[in-house]
C-alpha positions as CSV (number, residue, x, y, z in Angstrom):
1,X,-58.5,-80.1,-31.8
2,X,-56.3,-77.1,-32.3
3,X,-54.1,-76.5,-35.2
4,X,-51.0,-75.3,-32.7
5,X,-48.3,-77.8,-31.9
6,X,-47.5,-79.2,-28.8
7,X,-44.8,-76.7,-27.9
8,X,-46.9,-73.5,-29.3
9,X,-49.9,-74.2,-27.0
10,X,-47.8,-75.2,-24.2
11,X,-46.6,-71.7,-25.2
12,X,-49.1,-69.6,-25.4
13,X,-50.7,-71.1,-21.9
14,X,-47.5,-70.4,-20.4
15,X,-47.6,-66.5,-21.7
16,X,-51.7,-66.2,-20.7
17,X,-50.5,-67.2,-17.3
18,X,-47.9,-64.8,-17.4
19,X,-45.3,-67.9,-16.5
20,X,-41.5,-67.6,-17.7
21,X,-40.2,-70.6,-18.8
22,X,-37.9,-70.5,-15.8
23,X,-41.3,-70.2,-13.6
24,X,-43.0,-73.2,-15.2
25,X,-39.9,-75.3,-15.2
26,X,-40.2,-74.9,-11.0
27,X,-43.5,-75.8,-11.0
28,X,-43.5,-79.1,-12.5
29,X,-40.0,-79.6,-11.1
30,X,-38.5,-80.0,-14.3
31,X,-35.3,-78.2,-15.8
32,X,-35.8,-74.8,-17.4
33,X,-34.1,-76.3,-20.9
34,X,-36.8,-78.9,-20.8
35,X,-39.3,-76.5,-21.3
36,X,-37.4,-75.0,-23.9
37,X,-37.4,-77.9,-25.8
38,X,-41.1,-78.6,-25.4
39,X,-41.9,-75.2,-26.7
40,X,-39.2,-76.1,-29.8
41,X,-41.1,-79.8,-30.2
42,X,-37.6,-80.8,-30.0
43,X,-38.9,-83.1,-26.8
44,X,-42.7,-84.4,-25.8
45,X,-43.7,-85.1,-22.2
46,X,-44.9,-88.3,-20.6
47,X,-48.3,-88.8,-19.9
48,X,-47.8,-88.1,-16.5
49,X,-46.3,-84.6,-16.9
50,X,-48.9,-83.6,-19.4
51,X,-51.3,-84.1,-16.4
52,X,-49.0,-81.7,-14.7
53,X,-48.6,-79.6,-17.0
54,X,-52.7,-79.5,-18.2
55,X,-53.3,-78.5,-14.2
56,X,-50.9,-76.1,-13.6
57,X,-52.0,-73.9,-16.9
58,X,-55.5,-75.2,-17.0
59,X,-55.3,-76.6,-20.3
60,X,-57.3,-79.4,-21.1
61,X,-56.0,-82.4,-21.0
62,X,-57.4,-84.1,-23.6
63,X,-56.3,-81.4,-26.2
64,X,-52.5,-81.9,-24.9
65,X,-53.0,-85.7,-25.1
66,X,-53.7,-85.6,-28.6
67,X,-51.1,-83.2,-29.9
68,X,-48.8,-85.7,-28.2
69,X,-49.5,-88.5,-30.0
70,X,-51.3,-89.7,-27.1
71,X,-54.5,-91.2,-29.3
72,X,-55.2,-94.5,-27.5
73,X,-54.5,-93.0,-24.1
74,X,-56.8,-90.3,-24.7
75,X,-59.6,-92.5,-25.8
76,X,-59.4,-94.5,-23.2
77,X,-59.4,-91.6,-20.8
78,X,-62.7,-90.1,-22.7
79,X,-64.4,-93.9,-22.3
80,X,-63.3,-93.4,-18.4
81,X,-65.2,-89.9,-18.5
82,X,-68.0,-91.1,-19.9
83,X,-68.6,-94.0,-16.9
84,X,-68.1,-91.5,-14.6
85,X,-70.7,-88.5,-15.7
86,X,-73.5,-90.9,-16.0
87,X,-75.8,-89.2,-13.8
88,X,-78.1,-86.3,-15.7
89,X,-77.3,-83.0,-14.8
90,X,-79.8,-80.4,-13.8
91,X,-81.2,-77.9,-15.9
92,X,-78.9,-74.7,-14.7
93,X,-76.1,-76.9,-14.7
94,X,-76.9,-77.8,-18.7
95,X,-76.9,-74.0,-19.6
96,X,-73.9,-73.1,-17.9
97,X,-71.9,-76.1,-19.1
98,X,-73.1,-75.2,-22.7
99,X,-71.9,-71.3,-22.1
100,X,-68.4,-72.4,-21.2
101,X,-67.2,-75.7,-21.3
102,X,-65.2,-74.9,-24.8
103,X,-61.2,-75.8,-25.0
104,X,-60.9,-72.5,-26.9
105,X,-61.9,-69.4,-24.5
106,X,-62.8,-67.5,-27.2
107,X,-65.5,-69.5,-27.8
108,X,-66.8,-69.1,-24.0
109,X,-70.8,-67.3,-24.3
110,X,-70.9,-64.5,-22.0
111,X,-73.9,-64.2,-19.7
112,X,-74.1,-60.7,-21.5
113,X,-74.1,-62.5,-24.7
114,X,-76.9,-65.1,-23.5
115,X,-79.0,-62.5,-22.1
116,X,-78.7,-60.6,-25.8
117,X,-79.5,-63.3,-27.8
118,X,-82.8,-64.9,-25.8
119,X,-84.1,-61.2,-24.2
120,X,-83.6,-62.8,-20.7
121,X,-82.4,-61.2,-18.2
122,X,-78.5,-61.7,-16.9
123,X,-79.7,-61.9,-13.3
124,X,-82.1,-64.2,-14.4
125,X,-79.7,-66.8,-16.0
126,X,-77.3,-66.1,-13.2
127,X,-80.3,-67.9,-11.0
128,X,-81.0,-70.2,-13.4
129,X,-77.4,-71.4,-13.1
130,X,-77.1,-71.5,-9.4
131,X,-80.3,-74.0,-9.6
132,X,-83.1,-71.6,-8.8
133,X,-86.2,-72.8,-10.2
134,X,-87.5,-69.8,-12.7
135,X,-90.4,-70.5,-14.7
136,X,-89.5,-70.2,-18.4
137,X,-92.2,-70.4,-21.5
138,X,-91.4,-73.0,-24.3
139,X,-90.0,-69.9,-26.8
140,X,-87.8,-68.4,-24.2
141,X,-86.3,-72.9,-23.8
142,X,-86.0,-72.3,-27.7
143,X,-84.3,-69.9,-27.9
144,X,-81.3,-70.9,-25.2
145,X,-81.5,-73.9,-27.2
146,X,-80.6,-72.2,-30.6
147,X,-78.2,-69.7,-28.9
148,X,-76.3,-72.9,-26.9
149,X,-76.6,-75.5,-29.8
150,X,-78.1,-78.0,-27.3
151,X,-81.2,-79.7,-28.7
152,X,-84.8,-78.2,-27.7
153,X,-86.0,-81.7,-26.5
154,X,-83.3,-82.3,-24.1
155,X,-83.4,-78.8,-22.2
156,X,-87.3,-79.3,-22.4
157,X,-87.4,-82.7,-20.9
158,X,-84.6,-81.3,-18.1
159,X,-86.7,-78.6,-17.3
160,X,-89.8,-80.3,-16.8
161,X,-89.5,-84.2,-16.2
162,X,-88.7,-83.3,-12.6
163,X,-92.4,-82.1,-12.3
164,X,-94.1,-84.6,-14.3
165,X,-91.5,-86.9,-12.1
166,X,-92.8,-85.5,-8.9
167,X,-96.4,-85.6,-9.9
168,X,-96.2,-89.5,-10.1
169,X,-95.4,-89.7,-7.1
170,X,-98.2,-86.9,-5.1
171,X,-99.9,-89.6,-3.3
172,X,-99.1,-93.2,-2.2
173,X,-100.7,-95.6,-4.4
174,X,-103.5,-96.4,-2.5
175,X,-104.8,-93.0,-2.3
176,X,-104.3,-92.6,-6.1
177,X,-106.3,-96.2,-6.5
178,X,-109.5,-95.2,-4.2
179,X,-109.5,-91.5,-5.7
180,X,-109.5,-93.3,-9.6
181,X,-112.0,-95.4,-8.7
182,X,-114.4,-92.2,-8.2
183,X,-116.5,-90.3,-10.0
184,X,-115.5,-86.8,-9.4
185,X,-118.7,-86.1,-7.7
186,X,-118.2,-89.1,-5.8
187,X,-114.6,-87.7,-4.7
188,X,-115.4,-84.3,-4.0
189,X,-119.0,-85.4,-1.7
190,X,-116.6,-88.3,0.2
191,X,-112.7,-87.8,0.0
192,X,-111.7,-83.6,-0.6
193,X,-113.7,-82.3,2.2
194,X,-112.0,-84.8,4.5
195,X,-108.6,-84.9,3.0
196,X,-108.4,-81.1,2.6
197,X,-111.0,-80.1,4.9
198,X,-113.7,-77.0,4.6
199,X,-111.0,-74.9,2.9
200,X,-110.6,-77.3,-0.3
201,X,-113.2,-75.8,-2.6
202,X,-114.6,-77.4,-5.5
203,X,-112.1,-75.5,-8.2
204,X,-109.0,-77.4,-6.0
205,X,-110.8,-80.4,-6.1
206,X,-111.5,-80.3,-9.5
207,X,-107.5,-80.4,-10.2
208,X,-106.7,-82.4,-7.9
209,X,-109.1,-84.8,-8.9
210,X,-107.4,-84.4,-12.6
211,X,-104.2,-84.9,-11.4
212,X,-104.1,-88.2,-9.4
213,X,-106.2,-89.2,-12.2
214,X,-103.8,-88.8,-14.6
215,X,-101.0,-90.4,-12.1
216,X,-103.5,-93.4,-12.7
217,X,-103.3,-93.4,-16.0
218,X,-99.1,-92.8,-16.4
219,X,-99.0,-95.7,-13.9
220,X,-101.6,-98.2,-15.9
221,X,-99.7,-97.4,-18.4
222,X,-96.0,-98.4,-17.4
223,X,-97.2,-101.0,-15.9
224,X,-98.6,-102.7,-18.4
225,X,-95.6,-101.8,-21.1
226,X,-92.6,-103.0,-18.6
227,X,-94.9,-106.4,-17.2
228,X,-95.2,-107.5,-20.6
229,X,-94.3,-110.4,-21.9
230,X,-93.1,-108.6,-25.3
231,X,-89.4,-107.6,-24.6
232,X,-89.2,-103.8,-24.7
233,X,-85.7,-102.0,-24.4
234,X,-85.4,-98.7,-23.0
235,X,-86.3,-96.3,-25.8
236,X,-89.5,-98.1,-26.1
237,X,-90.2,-97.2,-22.5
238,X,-88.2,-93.8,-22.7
239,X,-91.0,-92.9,-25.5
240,X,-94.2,-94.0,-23.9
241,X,-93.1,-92.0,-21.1
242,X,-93.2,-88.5,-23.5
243,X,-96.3,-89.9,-25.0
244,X,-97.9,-90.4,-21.4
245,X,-96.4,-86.9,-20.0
246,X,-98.4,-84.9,-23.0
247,X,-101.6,-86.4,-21.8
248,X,-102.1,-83.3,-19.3
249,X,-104.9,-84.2,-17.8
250,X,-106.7,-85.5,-20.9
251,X,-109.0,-88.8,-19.5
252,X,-108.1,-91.8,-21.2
253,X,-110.7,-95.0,-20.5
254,X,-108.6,-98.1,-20.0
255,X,-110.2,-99.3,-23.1
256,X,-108.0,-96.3,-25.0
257,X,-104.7,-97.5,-23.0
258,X,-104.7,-100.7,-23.9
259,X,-105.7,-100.0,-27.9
260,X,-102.1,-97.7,-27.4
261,X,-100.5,-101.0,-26.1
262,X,-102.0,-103.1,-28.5
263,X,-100.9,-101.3,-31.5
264,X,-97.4,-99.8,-30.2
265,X,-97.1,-104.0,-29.9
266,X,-98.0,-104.3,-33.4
267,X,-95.7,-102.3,-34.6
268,X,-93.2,-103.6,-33.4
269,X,-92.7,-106.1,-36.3
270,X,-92.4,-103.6,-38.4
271,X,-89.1,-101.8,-37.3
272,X,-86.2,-102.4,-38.7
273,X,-83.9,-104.2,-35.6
274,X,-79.9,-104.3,-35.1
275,X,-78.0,-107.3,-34.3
């Protein structure tokens, strides 16, 4: 939260928008001396004018909330937020909130500055903001990650769940089934030359074979953790799905997966649980 009063930031927004008092008074249709005495913290807006006032010099609105006194309202608003932005935003759109969402501009990160501190490109992270898909190496995630203070894992699993998400759903499940049930050499003699035709050589086949394969597994795998009669919450399931997405391409015998299930289950009793 700033250290400024009320009336100073209301101030100093007014003067960055290079508003007179007489200007800003128009705008919220409010009498030039009542500005006055906002800036003097003689007087304190209602709720309702802060949300006027927050819009017209784009101050946030939480920050104004609190210097008001506005504590219960503004958690409440925050609690409202936070319903609202459920849905997880995309990678680009992670980076660029992390440059800029800040109350205090000064603490804005330039696409200059971004470019300095991780060695890529401006016009790179221009397109990586606007959603273009541009391959990036595990350092080059790092180091966004230290320059934004946003945790590795998270702009890890943002980048790439969407292609381990993707994989799982290549083929319809009955083409992933018959294909699993294969040898490869079964697959490529009886199911790749007619699939992919003459021009599906044994190289292609050979990772496509890995990757249904592997869709098996993920699937075997889920399925057996959220059919359970165990109760698992979502972390449990959140987890298995990190564990199962480092497989990459790695064969696992049913035999293996269920050993994994059986001793994940095992385990179980061991952790420490919260009413």
């Amino acid at each position: 939260m700033s250290e400024k009063t009320l009336g100073e930031l209301i101030r100093q927004y007014r003067k960055e928008s290079n508003l007179t008092q007489k200007e800003l008074a128009k705008k919220l249709n409010k009498a030039e001396s009542t500005v006055r005495m906002w800036e003097l913290n003689k007087n304190a807006p209602s709720l309702e004018t802060l949300r006027d006032i927050s819009a017209s010099l784009d101050i946030p609105l939480g920050e104004l909330m609190l210097q008001a006194g506005y504590i219960d309202e503004f958690h409440e608003m925050a609690k409202e937020n936070f319903k609202k932005n459920r849905s997880i935003p995309t990678f680009g759109e992670t980076i660029k909130q992390a440059r800029s969402e800040f109350d205090n501009k000064a603490d804005y990160i330039t696409l200059d500055d971004l470019s300095k501190k991780t060695n890529i490109p401006k016009s790179t992270l221009k397109e990586i903001e606007n959603d273009v898909n541009i391959y990036l190496n595990n350092e080059q995630i790092s180091l966004l990650s230290n320059a934004l203070d946003v945790n590795y894992s998270y702009l890890f699993l943002l980048k790439h769940s969407g292609d381990f998400i993707n994989r799982l759903g290549l083929l319809p499940k009955s083409i992933v089934n018959e294909v699993s049930s294969l040898t490869f050499s079964e697959y490529f003699k009886t199911f790749h030359v007619s699939y992919f035709g003459e021009s599906g050589g044994e190289d292609t086949a050979k990772d496509f074979y890995k990757r249904i394969t592997s869709v098996k597994q993920v699937d075997d795998l889920f399925r057996s953790f959220t059919m359970s009669s165990n109760s698992f919450d979502f972390d449990t399931i959140y987890n298995l799905g990190v564990i199962a997405s480092k497989l990459n391409n790695r064969t696992l015998s049913k035999n293996d997966i269920q050993k994994i299930i059986n001793k994940i289950s095992e385990m179980t009793d061991e952790f420490e649980y919260q009413d």
